[in-house]
N, C-alpha and C positions, 0 to 999 in steps of 0.2 A: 504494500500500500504506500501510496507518495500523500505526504503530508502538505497540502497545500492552505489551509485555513485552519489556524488556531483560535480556540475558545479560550478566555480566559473568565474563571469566576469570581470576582473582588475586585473592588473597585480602588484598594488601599496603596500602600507602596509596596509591594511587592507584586502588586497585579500588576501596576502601574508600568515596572521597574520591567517584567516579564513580557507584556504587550510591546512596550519601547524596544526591547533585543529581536523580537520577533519579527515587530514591521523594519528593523535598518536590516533583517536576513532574508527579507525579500516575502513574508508570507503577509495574507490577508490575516488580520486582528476582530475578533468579535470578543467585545466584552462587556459584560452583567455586572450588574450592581443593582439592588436592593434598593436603595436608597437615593431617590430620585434627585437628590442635591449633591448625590455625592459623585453621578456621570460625568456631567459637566467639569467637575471638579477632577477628576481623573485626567479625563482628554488635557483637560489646562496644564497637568503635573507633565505627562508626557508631550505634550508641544515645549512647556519649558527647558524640559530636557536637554530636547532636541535643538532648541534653541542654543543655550549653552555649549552645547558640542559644536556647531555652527561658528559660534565666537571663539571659540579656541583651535580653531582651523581643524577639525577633526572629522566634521562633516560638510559637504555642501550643500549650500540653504536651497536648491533644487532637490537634492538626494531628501533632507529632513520633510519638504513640501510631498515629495512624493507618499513617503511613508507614513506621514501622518493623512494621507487621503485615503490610505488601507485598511485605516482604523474607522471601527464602526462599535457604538455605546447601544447598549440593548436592554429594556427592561424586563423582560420575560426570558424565561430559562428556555421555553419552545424555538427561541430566535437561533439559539447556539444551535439548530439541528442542522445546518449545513458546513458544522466541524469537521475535522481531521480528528483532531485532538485536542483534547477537552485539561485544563489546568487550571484544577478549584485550589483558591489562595482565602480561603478564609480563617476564621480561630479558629484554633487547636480545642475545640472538641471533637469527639467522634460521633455523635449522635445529629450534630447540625451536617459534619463531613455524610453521614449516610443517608440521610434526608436529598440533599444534593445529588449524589453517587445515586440514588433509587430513583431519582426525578430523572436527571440524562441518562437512566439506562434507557427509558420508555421513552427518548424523545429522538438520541442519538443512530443512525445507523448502526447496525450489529458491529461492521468492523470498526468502527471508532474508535480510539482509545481513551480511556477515562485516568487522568493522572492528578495527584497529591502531592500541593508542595507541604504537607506537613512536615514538622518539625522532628516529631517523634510517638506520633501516632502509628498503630501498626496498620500496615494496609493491606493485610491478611482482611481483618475485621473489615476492614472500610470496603473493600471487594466484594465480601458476603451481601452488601445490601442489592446486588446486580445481580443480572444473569449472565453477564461475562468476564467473570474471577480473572480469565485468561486474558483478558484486555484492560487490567487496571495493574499501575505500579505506581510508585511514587517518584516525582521527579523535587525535587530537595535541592531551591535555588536559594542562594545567599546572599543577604542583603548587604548593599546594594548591586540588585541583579546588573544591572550594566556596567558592573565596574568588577564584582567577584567572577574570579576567572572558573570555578568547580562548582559543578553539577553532580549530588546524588542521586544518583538510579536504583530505585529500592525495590528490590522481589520479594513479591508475597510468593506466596507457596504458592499459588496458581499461574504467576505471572509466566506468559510465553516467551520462547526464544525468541520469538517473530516480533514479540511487544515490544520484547528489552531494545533488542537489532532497531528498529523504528526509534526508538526514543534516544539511542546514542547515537544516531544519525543525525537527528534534528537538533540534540545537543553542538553535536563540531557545525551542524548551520547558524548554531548559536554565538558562534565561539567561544563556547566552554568545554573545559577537560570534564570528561565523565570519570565516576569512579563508580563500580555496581557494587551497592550496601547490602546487608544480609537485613531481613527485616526484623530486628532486635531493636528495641527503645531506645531511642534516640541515633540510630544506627552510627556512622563511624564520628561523624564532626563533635555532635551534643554530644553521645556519650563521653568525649574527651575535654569539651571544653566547659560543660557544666559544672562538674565541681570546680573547677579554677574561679568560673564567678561565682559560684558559691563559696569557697572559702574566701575571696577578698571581702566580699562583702559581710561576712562574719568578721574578719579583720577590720571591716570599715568600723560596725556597728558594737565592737569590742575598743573601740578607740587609738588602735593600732597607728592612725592616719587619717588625716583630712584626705575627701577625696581624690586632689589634686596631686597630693604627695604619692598614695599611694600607685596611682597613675603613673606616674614620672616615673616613679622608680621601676615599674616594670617596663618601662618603655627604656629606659636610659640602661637599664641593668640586664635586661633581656634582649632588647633589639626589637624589639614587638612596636608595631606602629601603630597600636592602640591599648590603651590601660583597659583591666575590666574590667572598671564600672562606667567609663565613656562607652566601652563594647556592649553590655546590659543595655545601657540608656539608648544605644543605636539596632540591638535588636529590640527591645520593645520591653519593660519590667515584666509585663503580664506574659508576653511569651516568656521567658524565659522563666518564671514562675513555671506556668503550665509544665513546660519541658522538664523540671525537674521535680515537681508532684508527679507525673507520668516513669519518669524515672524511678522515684523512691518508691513510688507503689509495686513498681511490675518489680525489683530489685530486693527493698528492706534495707537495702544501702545505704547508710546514713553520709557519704561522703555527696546522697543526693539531696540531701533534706533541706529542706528551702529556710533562711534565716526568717526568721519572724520579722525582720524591718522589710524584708521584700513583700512579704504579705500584707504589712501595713501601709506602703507606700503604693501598691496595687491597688488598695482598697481604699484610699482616699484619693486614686486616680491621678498618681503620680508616674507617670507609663512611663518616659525618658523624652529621646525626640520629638515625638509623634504630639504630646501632649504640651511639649514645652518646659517641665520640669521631669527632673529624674532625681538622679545624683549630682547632676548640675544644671543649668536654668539656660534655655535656647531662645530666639526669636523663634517665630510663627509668621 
């Protein structure tokens, strides 16, 4: 099967971020959003983008015109039936993921592929809500998609050769390295990187360092060109939350156990970027 139109499900920055690699590799963009303010609001993320690539001589402002005329905003899940392949970006639940997954199986052509950028969800489960276990894997893009150069390709136990084969193709159209994850929590990335911001941020919240310091010093003493609690606040609190409740449950692992300031800062909607406050304060 040749991949010609990608579906994307989410309207957030990593849909946004996914739709944007998609249309500069040459495919047609269909993307859903829920949230009728929040379409509009999408297409604006990714024209700015593309705009900014433009200004740093990286694209031509005809190339970004083109690309953004391949992008089309859809409010109904029924619109995405003339996918290739289907790429749901929403929370890391599994029960809204199968709600979705059970919608585009009845909507999508049988050969379609249906893919998950979950974090650490297992996509065994999330396959079960379909009739085509053999047509769903999780594709595991990293934020920010147009700039992180790896892509996980995660096999559930149903996933086909023919699926995997498909989705590492569209991957180098991507220009991303594929790596194929075994479908374990949090497969290869989270499970290595989640205690690291979990213990910092136990160190944060033990008085160890102000944020900044502690930042620095792994930046300056490691070589790492980000601290983790800048990296927390840039993948999102509440993800990373989720990723490591999802962790400690399937595990009992306590090197996954979430500090209680992350749950406090979750819960009074303290997300990082996305929100403006994290572990340190952004424009919006």
């Amino acid at each position: 099967m040749v991949v010609q139109t990608i579906g994307v499900v989410g309207c957030g920055q990593m849909g946004a971020g996914i739709a944007e690699i998609s249309l500069l590799a040459g495919y047609a963009v269909i993307i859903y959003g829920r949230n009728e303010d929040l379409r509009p609001a999408c297409r604006g993320r990714v024209q700015q983008s593309l705009q900014r690539a433009v200004s740093r001589g990286k694209l031509e402002g005809g190339e970004a015109e083109k690309a953004l005329a391949r992008l089309r905003g859809v409010a109904h899940l029924a619109e995405l039936a003339a996918a290739d392949l289907v790429i749901e970006c929403v929370a890391e639940d599994l029960a809204l993921k199968q709600s979705i997954f059970r919608s585009l199986d009845s909507l999508l052509r049988p050969e379609a592929i249906l893919a998950s950028n979950t974090s650490s969800l297992s996509i065994t489960e999330i396959a079960l809500a379909t009739r085509r276990p053999d047509r769903v894997l999780g594709m595991h893009f990293f934020n920010p998609a147009p700039v992180m150069r790896l892509l996980e390709l995660v096999r559930g136990l149903h996933t086909s050769d023919e699926t995997l084969a498909i989705a590492r193709k569209v991957g180098a159209y991507l220009g991303k390295i594929t790596v194929t994850a075994p479908d374990s929590p949090g497969f290869i990335v989270n499970r290595l990187l989640i205690p690291y911001i979990v213990e910092a941020i136990g160190a944060y919240e033990a008085g160890l360092g102000e944020a900044a310091v502690l930042d620095a010093s792994v930046r300056l003493g490691m070589g790492h060109p980000l601290g983790p609690l800048a990296l927390a606040d840039l993948i999102g609190l509440d993800v990373t939350l989720a990723i490591a409740d999802t962790l400690y449950q399937s595990s009992g692992n306590p090197y996954f156990k979430a500090p209680a300031l992350l749950r406090r800062m979750v819960a009074v909607g303290r997300l990082g970027r996305k929100t403006g406050q994290g572990f340190y304060q952004y424009q919006r």
